[in-house]
Every structure is written in C-alpha cells, then in structure tokens.
C-alpha positions, 0 to 999 in steps of 0.5 A: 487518514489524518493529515499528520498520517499522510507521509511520503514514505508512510504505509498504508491501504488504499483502493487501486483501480486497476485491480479493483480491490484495497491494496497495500501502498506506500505513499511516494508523494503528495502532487496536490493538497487532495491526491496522493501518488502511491505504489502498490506494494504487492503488484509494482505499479503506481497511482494518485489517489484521492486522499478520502480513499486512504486508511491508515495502517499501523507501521509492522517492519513485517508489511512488506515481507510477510507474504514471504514467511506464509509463501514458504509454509504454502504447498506450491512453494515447493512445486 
C-alpha cells in the first residue's frame, strides 16, 4: 500500500497468521512507522502486521456486508 493508503480506518488485505490465509481488515492504527494493527473483519480478532504484508482494496460500502446477500441465496441459510 502507498503510504497516502495507509488510514486508520481504511480498508484492506492482509496476511493474518493465525489463520493462515489474506484476510480482510481494517486498519485500527498505526503503533510504529513499519506495523499496522489491523481487525480482521470476517473473524473479529486483531494483529500488527507488517506494513509490506498490506494491499490496498478499493473502498466498496458492500466490503463489509457482502457475504450477507451470498449467505441468503446459499442452501444452509435455510437449514
């Protein structure tokens, strides 16, 4: 992410180590010049991360609440 990017606030992907995977986050602050404490969207949990290890997503008012709309079309809404 360019450092104009890099928000509190602002959306993005990043590696989270405990699931071993990109997750969505969202930047919460910004502890040293090199680490960024994010929360990870999709699982409630946070983590400072290495800014290298950031990406920048385009801001969609949808980030956050898309899974909702695929989760009501989805067989085991209804079980």
């Amino acid at each position: 992410m360019n450092d104009a990017d890099i928000l509190i606030g602002a959306t993005c992907i990043t590696f989270c180590s405990t699931e071993y995977q990109w997750c969505r986050a969202e930047i919460k602050s910004i502890p040293a010049v090199d680490l960024v404490n994010v929360l990870f969207v999709d699982y409630g949990c946070s983590e400072t991360v290495p800014r290298s290890v950031v990406r920048y997503v385009k801001y969609d008012s949808n980030i956050f609440t898309g899974f909702s709309n695929i989760l009501q079309n989805d067989f085991l809404y209804y079980i």
